[in-house]
C-alpha positions in Angstrom: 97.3 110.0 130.8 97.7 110.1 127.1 97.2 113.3 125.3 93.6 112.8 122.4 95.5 115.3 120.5 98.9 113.3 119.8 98.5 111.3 116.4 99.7 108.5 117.8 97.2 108.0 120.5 95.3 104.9 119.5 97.7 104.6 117.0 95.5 101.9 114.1 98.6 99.4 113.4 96.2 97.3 111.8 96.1 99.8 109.4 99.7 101.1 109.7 101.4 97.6 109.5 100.0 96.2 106.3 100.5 99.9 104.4 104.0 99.9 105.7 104.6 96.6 104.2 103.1 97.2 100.8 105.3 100.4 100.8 108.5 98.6 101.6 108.0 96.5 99.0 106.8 99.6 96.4 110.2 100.8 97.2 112.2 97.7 96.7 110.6 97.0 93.3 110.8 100.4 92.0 114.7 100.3 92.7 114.3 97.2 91.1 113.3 97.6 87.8 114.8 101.2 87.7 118.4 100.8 89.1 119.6 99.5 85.6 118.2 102.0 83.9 119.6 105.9 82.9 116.7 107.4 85.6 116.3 105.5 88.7 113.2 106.2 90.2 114.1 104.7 94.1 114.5 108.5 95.8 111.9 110.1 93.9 109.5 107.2 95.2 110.8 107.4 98.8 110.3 111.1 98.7 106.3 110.6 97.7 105.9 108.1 100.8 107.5 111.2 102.6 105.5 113.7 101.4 102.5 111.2 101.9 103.5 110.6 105.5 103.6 114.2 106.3 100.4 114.9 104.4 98.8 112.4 106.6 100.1 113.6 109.6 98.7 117.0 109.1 95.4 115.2 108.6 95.2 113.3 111.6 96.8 116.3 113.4 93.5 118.6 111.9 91.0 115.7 112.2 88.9 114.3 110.2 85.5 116.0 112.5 87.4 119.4 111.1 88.0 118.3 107.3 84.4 116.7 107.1 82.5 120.1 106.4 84.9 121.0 103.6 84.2 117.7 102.0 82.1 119.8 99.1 84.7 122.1 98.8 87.5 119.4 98.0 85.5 117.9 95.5 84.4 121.0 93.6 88.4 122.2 93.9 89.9 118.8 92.0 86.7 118.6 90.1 87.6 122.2 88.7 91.0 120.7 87.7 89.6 117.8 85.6 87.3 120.2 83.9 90.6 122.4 83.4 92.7 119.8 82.0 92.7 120.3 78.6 93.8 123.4 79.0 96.6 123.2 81.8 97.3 120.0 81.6 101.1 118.6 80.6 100.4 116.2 77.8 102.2 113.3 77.9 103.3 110.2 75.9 101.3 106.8 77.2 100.7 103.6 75.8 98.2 104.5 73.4 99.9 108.3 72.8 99.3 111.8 74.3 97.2 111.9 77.2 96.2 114.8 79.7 96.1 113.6 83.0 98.9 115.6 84.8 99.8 119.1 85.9 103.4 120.2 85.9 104.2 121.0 89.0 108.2 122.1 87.7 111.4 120.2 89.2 110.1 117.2 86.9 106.9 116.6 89.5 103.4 116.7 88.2 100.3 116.5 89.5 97.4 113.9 88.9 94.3 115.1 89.2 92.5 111.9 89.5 93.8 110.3 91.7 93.0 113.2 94.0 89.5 112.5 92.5 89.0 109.3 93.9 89.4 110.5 97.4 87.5 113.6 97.0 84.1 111.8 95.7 85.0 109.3 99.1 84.6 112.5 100.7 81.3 114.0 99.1 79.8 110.9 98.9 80.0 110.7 103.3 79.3 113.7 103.3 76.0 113.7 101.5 75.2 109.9 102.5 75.9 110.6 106.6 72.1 110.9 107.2 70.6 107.7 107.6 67.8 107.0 104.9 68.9 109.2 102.4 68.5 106.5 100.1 65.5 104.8 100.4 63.6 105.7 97.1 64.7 105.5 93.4 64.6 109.5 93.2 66.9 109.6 96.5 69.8 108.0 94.3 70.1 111.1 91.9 73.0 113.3 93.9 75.3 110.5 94.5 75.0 109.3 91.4 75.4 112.6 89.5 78.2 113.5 91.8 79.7 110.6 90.7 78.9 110.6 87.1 80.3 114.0 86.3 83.9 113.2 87.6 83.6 110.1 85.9 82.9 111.6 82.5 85.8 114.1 82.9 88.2 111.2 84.1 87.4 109.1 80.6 88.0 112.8 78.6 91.4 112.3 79.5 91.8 109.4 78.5 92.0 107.1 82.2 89.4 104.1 81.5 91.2 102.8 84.5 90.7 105.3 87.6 87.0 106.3 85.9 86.2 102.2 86.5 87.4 102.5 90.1 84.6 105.2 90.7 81.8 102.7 90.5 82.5 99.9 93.3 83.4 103.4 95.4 79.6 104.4 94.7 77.9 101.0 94.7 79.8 100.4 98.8 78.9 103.4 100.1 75.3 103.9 99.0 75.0 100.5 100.3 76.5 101.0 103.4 74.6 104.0 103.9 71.4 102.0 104.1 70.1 101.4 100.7 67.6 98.7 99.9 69.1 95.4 99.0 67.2 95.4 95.5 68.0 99.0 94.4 71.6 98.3 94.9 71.4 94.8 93.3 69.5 96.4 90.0 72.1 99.3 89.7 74.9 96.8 90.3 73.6 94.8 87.5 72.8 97.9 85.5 76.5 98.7 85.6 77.4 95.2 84.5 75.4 95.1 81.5 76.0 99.4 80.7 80.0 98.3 80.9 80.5 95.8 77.8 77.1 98.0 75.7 79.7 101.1 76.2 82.4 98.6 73.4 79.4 99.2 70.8 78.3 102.7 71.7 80.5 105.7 68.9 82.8 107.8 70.5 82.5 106.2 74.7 86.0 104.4 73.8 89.1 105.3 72.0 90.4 102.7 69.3 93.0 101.5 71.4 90.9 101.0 74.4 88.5 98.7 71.9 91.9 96.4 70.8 93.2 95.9 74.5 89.5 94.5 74.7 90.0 92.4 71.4 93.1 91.4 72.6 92.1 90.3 76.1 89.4 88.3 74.5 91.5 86.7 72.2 94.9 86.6 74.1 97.9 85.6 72.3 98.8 82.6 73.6 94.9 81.3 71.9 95.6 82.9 68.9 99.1 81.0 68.9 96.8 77.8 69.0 94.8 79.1 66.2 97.5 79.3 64.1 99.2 76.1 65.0 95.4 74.2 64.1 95.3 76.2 60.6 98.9 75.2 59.9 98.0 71.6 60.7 94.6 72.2 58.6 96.7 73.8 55.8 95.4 76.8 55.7 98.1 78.8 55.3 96.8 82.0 54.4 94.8 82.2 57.0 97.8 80.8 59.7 99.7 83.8 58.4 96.9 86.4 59.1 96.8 85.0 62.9 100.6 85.3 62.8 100.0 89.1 61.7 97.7 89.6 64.5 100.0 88.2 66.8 103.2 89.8 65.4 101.4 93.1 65.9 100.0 92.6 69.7 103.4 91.4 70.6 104.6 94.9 69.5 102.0 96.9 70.8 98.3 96.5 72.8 99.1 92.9 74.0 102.8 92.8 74.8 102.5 94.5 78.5 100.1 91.6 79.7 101.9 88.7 77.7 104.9 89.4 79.3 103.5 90.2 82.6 101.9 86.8 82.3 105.3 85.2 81.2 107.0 86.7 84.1 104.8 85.8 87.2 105.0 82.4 85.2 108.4 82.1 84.9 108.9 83.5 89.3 108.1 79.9 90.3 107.7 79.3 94.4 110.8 81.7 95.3 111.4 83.8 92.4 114.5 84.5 90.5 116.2 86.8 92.8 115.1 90.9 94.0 116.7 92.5 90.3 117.6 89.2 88.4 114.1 88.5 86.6 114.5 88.0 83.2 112.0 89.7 81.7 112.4 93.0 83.7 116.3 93.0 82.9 115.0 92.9 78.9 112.8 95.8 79.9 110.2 93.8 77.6 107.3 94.9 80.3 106.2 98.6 79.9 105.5 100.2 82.5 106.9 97.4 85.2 107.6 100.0 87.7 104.5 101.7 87.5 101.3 99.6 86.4 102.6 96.0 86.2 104.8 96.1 88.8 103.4 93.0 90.0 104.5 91.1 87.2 108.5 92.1 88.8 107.3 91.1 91.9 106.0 87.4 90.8 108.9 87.4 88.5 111.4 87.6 91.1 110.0 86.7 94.5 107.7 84.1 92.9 104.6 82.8 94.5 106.1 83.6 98.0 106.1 87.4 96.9 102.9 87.5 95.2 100.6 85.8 98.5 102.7 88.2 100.4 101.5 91.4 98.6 98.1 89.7 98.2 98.0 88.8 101.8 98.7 92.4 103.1 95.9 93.8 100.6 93.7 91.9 102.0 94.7 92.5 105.8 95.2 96.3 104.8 91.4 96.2 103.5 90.0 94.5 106.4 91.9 96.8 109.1 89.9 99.6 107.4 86.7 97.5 107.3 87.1 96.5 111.1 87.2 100.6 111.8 84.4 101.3 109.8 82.6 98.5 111.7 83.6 99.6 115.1 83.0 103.5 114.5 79.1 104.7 115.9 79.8 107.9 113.5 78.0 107.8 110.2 80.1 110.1 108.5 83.5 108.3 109.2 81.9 104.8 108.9 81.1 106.0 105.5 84.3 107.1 104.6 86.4 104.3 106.0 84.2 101.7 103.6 84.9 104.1 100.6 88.6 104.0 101.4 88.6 100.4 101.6 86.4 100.1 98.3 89.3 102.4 96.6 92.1 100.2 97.5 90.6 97.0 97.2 89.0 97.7 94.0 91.9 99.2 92.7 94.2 96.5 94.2 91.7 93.7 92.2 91.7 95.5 89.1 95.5 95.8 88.9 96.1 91.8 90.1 93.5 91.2 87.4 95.3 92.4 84.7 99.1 91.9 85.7 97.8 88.2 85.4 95.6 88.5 82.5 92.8 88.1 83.9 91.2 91.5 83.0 91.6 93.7 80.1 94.6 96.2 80.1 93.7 100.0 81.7 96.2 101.9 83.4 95.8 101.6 86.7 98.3 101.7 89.7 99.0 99.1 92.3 98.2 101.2 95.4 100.9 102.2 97.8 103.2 99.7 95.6 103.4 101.5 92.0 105.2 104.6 91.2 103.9 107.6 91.3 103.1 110.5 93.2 99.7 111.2 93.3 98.5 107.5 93.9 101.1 107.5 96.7 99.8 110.7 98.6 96.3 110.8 97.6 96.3 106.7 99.2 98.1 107.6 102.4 96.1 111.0 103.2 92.9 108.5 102.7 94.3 106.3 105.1 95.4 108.8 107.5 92.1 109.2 107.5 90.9 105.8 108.6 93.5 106.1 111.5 91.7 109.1 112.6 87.9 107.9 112.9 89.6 105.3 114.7 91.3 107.0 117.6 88.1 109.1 117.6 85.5 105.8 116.5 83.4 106.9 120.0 82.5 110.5 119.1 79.5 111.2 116.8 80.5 113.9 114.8 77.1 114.5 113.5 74.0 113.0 113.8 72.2 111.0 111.3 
């Protein structure tokens, strides 16, 4: 008879398979758009997924009926680092200049507080949410949504418009999950759509660069290349050559990431050019292309075959989680497993969305796939998670 204690009793592979995937194909993409360059990144990224593994090991080794009562705890602990940060924080150069988002840790590793933060308010939010009808009056919604609004506000400080906007779908799931009326969760929904696009108009709740990437997402370049072309044909020249400004100048700063990114998923055709023979990630003329639009080197080179691939595995890796969460009689992990899958999927959408220009820029990693530390561990201890409620998905842990 198996041993309850081992971590791989019951072991979740539909959890496990489609992470590993996304992982191995993280690591092939950092080395690829790294290996040319002064600093590859390949052994530093394999030694995150190790430290990851490990961290998630120790999780499923301590259980997640163990970590559950210290759920307040965790959040107040990374919620004191985000109210720390401008004061320990390692500033850092960005696309829109110095930002405070990381910790040095020394060795050349650092520390990103909120990432940590997305997990943490997965784990407060189960935590205060386990008891069924919690939410079942307008007054009942105040704790979740202050506990999510503070982080939040600390998370945009930084600036990171990005991981702030994951925090809402996180909320919105697991309040509806928890058994919140189908009408209060529709009205905040909608109350977040319309508060989102006010926020563009509202002094001093986005930073100038964070209102062009808007501008420029609205008006992309490739539309105002039309412009241009219709003014020149109008003969309008003066105001052809202002367009032409505008686009010189996005093509230098706010809109050359996505234009590229665009070009390059374009440009990857059915099979792609090759694993480290895309054009535009051997001109290094994506930012970021290992990190944030990573994608865009994955369409680029493995063409639509890679890009339903990596799609295709999100989507299996979200409804592995969703299956658990189903399956588990324990309010607690149900709750947690659906605020997991809300952070990747959410996350994972956002990041698709704007590699293909289909959403305005934010920094935002492509879960288990991007570089980076903290997205890496912070991911793999939430799904270490997961594969613990669902060895254990017959136990109540507490009642509701």
């Amino acid at each position: 008879m198996k041993d309850r204690d081992s971590i791989f009793h019951a072991f979740c592979w539909s959890v496990a398979a489609p992470a590993v995937g996304l992982l191995l194909i993280g690591l092939l993409f950092v080395w690829s758009t790294t290996s040319r360059d002064g600093t590859p990144l390949l052994a530093r990224q394999a030694l995150f997924v190790l430290a990851g593994a490990l961290a998630g090991a120790v999780v499923m080794k301590i259980g997640v009926r163990n970590l559950a009562p210290l759920s307040g705890a965790f959040y107040l602990l990374v919620l004191g680092l985000l109210v720390a940060m401008p004061v320990i924080a390692h500033s850092g150069p960005g696309l829109a200049g110095e930002t405070d988002r990381w910790i040095s840790l020394g060795f050349g590793f650092k520390l990103q507080p909120s990432e940590f933060m997305k997990l943490a308010l997965v784990f407060a939010l189960a935590w205060h949410l386990r008891h069924r009808g919690v939410t079942n009056t307008w007054g009942s919604y105040a704790f979740p949504f202050l506990i999510t609004a503070v982080p939040w506000f600390f998370v945009m400080r930084q600036p990171d418009l990005g991981s702030s906007l994951v925090l809402l779908p996180v909320f919105l799931a697991m309040v509806t999950v928890s058994g919140a009326r189908g009408r209060h969760v529709a009205l905040l929904a909608t109350s977040a759509a319309v508060l989102l696009p006010v926020a563009y108009f509202v002094p001093g709740v986005l930073r100038e660069y964070q209102r062009e990437r808007l501008d420029a997402f609205l008006k992309p370049i490739p539309a105002l290349m039309e412009e241009a072309r219709e003014l020149r044909q109008q003969k309008d020249h003066e105001a052809a050559q202002e367009v032409e400004a505008t686009i010189s100048r996005l093509r230098r700063g706010t809109g050359r990431q996505q234009f590229y990114s665009v070009v390059a998923i374009g440009s990857g055709g059915v099979i792609g050019q090759g694993l480290g023979d895309g054009a535009q990630n051997l001109s290094r003329r994506v930012f970021a292309s290992h990190a944030d639009f990573i994608f865009a080197a994955v369409g680029e080179e493995w063409g639509l075959f890679g890009t339903s691939l990596t799609v295709f595995l999100y989507v299996a890796l979200v409804g592995g989680v969703l299956a658990v969460a189903w399956r588990t009689r324990e309010p607690f992990g149900r709750l947690l497993c659906v605020g997991v899958a809300a952070l990747i999927g959410s996350q994972a959408l956002m990041n698709l969305g704007i590699a293909t220009g289909m959403l305005p820029v934010t920094g935002l990693p492509l879960p288990l796939v991007s570089y980076g530390g903290s997205s890496i561990v912070s991911t793999l201890v939430g799904l270490a998670c997961v594969m613990d409620v669902a060895r254990q998905r017959t136990t109540v842990f507490f009642e509701s």
